[in-house]
MISE-270630 format. One record per atom (N, C-alpha, C, O): residue in one letter; chain; atom name; x negated, y, z negated. Coordinates in nm, 3 decimals, padded with zeros to 5 digits. Example, Ala and Ser with C-alpha at 12.3 -4.5 7.8 and 13.67 -1.06 7.14 Angstrom:
2
<aa a, ch A, at N, X -01.319, Y -00.569, Z -00.780>
<aa a, ch A, at CA, X -01.230, Y -00.450, Z -00.780>
<aa a, ch A, at C, X -01.320, Y -00.330, Z -00.780>
<aa a, ch A, at O, X -01.424, Y -00.332, Z -00.846>
<aa s, ch A, at N, X -01.285, Y -00.225, Z -00.708>
<aa s, ch A, at CA, X -01.367, Y -00.106, Z -00.714>
<aa s, ch A, at C, X -01.290, Y 00.003, Z -00.787>
<aa s, ch A, at O, X -01.341, Y 00.114, Z -00.804>
% end
This chain:
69
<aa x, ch A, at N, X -00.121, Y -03.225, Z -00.005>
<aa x, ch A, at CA, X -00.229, Y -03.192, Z -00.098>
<aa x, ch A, at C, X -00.246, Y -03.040, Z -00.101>
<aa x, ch A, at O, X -00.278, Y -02.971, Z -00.004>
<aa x, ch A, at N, X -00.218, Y -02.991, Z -00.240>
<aa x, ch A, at CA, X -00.291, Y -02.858, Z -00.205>
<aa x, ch A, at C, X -00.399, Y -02.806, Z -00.177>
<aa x, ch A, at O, X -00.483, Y -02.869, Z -00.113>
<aa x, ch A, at N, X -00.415, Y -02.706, Z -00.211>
<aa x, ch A, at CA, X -00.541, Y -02.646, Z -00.200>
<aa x, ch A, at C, X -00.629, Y -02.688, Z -00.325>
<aa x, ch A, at O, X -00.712, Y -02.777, Z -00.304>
<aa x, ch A, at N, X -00.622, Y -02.649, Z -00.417>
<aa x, ch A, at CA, X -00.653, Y -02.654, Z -00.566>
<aa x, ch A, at C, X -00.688, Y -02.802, Z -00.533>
<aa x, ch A, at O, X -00.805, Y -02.819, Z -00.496>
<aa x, ch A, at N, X -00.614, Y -02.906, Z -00.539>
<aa x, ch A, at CA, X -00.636, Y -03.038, Z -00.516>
<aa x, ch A, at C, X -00.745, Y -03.068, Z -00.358>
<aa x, ch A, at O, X -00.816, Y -03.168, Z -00.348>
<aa x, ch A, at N, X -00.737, Y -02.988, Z -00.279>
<aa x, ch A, at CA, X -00.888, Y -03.008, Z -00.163>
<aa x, ch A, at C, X -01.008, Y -02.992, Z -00.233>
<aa x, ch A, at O, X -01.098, Y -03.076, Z -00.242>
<aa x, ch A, at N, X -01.004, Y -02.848, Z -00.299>
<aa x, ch A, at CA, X -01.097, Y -02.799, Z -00.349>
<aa x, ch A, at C, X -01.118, Y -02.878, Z -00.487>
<aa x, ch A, at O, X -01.189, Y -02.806, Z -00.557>
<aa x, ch A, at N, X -01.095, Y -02.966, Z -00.537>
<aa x, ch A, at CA, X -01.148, Y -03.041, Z -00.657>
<aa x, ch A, at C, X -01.203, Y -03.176, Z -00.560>
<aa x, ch A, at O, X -01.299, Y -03.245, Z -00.593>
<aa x, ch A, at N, X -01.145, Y -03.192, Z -00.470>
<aa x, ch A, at CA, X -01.261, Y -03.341, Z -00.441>
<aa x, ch A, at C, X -01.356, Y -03.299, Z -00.314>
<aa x, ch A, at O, X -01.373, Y -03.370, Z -00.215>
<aa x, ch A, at N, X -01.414, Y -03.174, Z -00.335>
<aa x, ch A, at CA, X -01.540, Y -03.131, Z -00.285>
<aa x, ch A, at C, X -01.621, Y -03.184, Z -00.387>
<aa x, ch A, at O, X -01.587, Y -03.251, Z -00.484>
<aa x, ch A, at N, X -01.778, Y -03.130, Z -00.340>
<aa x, ch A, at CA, X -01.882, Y -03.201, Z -00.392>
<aa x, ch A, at C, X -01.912, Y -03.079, Z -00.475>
<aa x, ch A, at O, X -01.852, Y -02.982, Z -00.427>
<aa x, ch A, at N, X -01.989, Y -03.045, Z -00.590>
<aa x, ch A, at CA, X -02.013, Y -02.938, Z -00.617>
<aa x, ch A, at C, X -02.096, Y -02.782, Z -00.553>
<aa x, ch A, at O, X -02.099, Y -02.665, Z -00.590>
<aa x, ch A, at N, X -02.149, Y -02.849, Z -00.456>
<aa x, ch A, at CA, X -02.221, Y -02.782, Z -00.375>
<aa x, ch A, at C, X -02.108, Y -02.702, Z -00.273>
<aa x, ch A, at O, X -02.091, Y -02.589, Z -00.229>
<aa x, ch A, at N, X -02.047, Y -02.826, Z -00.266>
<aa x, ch A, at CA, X -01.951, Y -02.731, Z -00.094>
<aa x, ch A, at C, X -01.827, Y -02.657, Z -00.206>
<aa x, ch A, at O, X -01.740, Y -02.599, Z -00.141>
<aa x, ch A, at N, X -01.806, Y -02.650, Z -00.355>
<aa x, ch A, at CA, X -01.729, Y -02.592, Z -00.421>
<aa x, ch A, at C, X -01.803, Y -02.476, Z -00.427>
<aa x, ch A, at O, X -01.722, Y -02.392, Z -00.388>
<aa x, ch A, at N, X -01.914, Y -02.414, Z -00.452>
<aa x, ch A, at CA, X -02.002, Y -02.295, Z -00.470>
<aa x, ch A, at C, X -01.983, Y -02.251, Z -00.312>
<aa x, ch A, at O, X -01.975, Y -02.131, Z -00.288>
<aa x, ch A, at N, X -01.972, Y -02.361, Z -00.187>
<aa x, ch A, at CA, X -01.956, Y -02.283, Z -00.070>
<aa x, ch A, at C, X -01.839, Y -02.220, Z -00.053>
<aa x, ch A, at O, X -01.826, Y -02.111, Z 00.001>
<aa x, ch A, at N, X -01.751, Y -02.287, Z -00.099>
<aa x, ch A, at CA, X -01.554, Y -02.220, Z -00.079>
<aa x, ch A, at C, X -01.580, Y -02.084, Z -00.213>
<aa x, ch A, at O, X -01.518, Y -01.978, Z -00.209>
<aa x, ch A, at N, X -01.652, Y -02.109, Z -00.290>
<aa x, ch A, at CA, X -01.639, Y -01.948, Z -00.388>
<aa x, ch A, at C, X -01.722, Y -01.877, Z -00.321>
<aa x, ch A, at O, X -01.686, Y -01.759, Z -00.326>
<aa x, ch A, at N, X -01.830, Y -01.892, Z -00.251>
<aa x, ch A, at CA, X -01.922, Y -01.784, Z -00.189>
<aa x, ch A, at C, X -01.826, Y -01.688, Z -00.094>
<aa x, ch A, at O, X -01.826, Y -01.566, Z -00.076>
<aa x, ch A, at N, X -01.733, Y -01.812, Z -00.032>
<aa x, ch A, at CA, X -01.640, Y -01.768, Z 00.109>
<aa x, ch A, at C, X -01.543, Y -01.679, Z 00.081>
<aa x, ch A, at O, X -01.515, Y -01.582, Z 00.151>
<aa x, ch A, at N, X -01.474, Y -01.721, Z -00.057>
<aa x, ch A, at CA, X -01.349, Y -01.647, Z -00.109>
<aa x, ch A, at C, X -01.398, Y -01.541, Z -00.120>
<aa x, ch A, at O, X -01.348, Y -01.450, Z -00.053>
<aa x, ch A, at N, X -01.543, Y -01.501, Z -00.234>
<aa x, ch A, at CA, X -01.561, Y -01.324, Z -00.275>
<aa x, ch A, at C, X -01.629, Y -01.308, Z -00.085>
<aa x, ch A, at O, X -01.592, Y -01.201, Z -00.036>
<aa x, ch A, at N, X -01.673, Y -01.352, Z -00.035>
<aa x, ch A, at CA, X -01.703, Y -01.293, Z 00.054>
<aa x, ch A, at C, X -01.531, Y -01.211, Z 00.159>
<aa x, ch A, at O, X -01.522, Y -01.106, Z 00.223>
<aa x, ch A, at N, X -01.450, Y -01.294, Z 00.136>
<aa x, ch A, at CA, X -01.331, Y -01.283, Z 00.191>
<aa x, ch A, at C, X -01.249, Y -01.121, Z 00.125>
<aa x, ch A, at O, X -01.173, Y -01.037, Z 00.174>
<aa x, ch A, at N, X -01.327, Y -01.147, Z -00.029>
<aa x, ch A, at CA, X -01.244, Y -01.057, Z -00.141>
<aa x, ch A, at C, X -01.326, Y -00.916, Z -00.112>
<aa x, ch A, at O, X -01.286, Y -00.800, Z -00.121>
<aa x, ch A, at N, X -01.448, Y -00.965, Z -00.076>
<aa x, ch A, at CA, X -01.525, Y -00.801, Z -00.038>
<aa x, ch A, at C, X -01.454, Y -00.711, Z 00.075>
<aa x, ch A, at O, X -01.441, Y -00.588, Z 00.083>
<aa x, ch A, at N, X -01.414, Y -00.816, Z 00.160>
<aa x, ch A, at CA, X -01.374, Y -00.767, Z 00.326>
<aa x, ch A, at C, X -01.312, Y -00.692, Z 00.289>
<aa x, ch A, at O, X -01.324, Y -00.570, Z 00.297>
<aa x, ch A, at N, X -01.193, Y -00.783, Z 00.217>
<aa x, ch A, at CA, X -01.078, Y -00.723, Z 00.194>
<aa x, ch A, at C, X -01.057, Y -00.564, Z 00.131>
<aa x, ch A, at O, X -00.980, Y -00.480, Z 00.177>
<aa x, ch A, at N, X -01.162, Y -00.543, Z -00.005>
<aa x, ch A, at CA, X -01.160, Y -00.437, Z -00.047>
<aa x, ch A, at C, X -01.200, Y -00.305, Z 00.024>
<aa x, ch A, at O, X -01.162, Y -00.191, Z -00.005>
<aa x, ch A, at N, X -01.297, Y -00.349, Z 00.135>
<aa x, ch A, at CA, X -01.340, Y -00.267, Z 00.198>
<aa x, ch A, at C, X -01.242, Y -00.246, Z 00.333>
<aa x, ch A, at O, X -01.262, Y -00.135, Z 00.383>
<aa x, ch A, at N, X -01.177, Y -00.297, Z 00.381>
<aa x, ch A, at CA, X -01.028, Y -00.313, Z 00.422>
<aa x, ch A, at C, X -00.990, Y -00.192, Z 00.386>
<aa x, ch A, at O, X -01.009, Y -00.090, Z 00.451>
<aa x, ch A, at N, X -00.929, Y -00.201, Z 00.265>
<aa x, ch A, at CA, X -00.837, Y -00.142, Z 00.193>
<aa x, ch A, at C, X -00.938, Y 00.051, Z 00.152>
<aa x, ch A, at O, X -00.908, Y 00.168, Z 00.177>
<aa x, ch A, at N, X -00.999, Y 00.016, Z 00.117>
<aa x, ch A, at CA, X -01.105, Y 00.139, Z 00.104>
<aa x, ch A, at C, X -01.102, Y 00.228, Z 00.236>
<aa x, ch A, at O, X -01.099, Y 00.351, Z 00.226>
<aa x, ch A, at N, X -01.103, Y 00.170, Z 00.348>
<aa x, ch A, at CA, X -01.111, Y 00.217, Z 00.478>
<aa x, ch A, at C, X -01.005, Y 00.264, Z 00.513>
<aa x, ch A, at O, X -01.011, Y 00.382, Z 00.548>
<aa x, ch A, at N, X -00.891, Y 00.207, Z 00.517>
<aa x, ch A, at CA, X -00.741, Y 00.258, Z 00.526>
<aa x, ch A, at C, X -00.698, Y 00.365, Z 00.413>
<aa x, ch A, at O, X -00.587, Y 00.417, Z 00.425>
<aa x, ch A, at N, X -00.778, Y 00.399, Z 00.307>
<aa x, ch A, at CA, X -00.735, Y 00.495, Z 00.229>
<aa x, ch A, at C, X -00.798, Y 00.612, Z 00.241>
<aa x, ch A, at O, X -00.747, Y 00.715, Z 00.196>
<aa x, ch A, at N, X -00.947, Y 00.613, Z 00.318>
<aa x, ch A, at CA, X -01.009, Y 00.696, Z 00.369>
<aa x, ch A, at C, X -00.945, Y 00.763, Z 00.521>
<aa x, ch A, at O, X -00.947, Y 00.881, Z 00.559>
<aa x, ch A, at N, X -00.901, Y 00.665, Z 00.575>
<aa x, ch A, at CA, X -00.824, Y 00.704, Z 00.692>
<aa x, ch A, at C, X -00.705, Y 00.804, Z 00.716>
<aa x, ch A, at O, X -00.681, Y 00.900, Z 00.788>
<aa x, ch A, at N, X -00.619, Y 00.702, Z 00.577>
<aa x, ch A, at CA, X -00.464, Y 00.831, Z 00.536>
<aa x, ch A, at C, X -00.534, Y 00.971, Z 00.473>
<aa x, ch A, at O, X -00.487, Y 01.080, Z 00.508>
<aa x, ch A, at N, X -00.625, Y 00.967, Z 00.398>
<aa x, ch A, at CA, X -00.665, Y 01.079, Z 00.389>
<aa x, ch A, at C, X -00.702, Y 01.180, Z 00.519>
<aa x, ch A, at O, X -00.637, Y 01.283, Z 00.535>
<aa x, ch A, at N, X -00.810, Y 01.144, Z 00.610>
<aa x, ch A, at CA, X -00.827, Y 01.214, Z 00.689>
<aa x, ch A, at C, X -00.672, Y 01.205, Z 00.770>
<aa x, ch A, at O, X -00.618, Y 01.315, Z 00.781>
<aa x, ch A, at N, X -00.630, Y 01.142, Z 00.800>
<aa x, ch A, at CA, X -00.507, Y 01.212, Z 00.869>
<aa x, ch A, at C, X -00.459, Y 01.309, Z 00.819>
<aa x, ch A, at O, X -00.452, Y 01.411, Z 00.887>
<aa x, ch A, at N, X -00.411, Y 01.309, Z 00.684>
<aa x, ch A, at CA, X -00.338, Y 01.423, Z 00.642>
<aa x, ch A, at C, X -00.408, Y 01.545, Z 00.591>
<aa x, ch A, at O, X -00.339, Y 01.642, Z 00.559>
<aa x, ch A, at N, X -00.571, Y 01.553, Z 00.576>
<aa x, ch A, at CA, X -00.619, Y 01.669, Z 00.592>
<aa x, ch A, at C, X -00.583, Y 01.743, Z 00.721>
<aa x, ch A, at O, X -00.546, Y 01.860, Z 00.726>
<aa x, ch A, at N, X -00.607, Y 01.617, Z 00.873>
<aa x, ch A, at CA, X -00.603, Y 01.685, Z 00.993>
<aa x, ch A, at C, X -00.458, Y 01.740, Z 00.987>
<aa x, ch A, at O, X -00.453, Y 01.860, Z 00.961>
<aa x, ch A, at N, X -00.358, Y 01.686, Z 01.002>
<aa x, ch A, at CA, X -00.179, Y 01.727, Z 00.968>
<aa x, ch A, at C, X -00.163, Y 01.857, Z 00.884>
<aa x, ch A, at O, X -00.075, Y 01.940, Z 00.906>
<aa x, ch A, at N, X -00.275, Y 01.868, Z 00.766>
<aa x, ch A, at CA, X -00.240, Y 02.017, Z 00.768>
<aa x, ch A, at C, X -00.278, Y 02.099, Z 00.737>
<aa x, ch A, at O, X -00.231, Y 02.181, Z 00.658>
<aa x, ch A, at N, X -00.427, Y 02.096, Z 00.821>
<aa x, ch A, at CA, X -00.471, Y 02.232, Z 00.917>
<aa x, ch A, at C, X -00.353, Y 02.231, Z 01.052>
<aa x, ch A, at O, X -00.276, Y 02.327, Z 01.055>
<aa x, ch A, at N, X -00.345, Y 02.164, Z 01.121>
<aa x, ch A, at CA, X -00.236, Y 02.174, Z 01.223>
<aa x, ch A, at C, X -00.109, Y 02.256, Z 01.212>
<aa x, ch A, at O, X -00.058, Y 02.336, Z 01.290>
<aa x, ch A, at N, X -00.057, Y 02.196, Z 01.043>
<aa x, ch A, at CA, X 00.075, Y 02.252, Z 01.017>
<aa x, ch A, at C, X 00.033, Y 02.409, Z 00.970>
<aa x, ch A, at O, X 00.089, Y 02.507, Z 01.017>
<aa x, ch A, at N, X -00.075, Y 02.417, Z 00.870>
<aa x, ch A, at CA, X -00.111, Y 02.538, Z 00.843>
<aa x, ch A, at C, X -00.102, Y 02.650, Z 00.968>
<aa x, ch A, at O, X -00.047, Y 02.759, Z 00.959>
<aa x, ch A, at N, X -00.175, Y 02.591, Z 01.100>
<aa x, ch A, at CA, X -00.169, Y 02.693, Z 01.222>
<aa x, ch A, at C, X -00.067, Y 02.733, Z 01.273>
<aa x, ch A, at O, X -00.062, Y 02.853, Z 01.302>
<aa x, ch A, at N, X 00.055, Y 02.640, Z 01.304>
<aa x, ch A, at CA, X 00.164, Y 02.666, Z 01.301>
<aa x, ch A, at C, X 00.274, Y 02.747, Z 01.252>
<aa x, ch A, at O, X 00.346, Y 02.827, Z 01.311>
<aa x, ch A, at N, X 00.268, Y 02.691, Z 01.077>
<aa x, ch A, at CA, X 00.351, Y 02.733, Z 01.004>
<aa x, ch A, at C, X 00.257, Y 02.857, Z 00.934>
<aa x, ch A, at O, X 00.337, Y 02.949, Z 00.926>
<aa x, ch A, at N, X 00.184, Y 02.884, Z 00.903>
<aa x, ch A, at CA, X 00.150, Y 03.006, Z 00.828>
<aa x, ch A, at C, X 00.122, Y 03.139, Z 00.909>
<aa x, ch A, at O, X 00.010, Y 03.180, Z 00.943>
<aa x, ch A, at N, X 00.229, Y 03.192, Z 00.931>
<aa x, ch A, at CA, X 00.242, Y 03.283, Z 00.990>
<aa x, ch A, at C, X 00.334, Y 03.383, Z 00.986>
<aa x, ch A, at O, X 00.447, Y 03.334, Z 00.976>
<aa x, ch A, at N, X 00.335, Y 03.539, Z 00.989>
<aa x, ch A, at CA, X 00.422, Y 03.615, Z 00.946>
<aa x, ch A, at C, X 00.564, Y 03.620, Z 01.039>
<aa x, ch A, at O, X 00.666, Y 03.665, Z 00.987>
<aa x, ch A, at N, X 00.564, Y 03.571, Z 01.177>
<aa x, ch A, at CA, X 00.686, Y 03.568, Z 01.238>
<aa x, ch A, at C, X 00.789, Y 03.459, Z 01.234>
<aa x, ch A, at O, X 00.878, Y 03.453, Z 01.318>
<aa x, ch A, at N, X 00.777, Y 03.371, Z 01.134>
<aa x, ch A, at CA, X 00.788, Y 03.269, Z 01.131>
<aa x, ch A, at C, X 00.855, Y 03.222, Z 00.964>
<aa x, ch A, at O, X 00.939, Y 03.140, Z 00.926>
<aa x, ch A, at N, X 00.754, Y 03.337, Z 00.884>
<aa x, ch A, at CA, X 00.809, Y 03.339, Z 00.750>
<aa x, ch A, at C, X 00.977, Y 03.390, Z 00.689>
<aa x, ch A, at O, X 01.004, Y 03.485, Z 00.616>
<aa x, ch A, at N, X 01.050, Y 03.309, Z 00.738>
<aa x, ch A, at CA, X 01.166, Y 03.314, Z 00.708>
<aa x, ch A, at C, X 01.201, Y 03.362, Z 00.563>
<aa x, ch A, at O, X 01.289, Y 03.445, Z 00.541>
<aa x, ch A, at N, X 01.123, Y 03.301, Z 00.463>
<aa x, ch A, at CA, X 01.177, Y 03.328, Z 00.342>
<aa x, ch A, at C, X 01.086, Y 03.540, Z 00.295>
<aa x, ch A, at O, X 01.113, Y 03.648, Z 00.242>
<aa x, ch A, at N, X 01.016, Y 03.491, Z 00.341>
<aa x, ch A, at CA, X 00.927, Y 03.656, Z 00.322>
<aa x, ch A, at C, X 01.040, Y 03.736, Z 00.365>
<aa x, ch A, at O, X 01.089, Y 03.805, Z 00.276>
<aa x, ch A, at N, X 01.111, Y 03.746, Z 00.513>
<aa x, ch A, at CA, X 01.164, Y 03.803, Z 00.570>
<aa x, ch A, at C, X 01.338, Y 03.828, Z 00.475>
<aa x, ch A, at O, X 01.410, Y 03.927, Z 00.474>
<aa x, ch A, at N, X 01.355, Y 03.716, Z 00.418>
<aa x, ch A, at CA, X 01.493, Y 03.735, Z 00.332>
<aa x, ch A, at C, X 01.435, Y 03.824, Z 00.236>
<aa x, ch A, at O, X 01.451, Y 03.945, Z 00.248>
<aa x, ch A, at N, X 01.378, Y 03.782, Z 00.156>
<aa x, ch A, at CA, X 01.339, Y 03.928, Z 00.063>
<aa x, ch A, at C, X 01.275, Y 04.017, Z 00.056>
<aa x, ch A, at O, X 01.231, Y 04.068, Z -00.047>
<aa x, ch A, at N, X 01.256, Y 04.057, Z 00.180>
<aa x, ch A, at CA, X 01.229, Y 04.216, Z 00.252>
<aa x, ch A, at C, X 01.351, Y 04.258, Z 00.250>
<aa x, ch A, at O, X 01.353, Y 04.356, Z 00.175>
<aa x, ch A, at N, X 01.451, Y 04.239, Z 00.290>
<aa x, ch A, at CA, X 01.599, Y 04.268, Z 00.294>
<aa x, ch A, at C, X 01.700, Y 04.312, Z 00.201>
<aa x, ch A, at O, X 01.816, Y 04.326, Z 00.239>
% end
């Protein structure tokens, strides 16, 4: 039996309970997903200030240094 077929020989009441469950399921989810995109963001702000400290620097500037030359 599928699903579709469980969910039709509910009562109408416990059918409003399996849709309450699903968007409740569908909220998680978005906010899931919202959270993990807030996350890759802050990583890669942090990644590059890091790289910035590293890499932006005059002893280091390889290409500056070729066309000084």
């Amino acid at each position: 039996m599928t699903v579709i077929e469980k969910f039709q020989t509910l009562t109408p009441e416990l059918q409003r309970e399996v849709e309450d469950f699903i968007e409740f399921l569908l909220m998680k989810q978005r906010q899931r997903s919202a959270s993990e995109a807030d996350d890759a963001l802050d990583w890669q702000a942090a990644s590059q200030a890091a790289l910035d400290a590293i890499w932006d620097n005059d002893e280091d500037d390889v290409y500056a240094q070729l066309l000084a030359q």
